[in-house]
C-alpha positions, 0 to 999 in steps of 0.5 A: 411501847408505852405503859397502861393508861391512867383510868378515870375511876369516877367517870361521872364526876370526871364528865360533870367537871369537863362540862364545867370547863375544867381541863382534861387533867384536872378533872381526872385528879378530881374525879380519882380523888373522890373515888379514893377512900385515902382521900376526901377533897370535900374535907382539905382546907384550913380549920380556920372559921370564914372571914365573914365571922371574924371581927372586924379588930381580929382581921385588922390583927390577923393582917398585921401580922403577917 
């Protein structure tokens, strides 16, 4: 007999990104994410400033090397 089954803890969220087209799984790691206090994906990402607000000199340095 199989276990529990995993549970949609933000059904709203869950509904909104099914709708967007996301899959089944994505949308539920998405939507439990955002209902965790452990985790805030609103906030994961690099510290680094956009693109767009790097001289035109610091982006042909930042490709150089690398």
């Amino acid at each position: 007999m199989a276990g529990p089954r995993p549970s949609i803890k933000d059904k709203d969220t869950y509904d909104a990104r099914r709708n967007d087209g996301y899959t089944k799984k994505k949308s539920a790691r998405i939507a439990n994410a955002r209902a965790s206090d452990d985790q805030d994906p609103a906030r994961k990402g690099s510290k680094a400033p956009a693109y767009e607000d790097w001289s035109k000199d610091a982006l042909i340095d930042a490709i150089r090397n690398t």
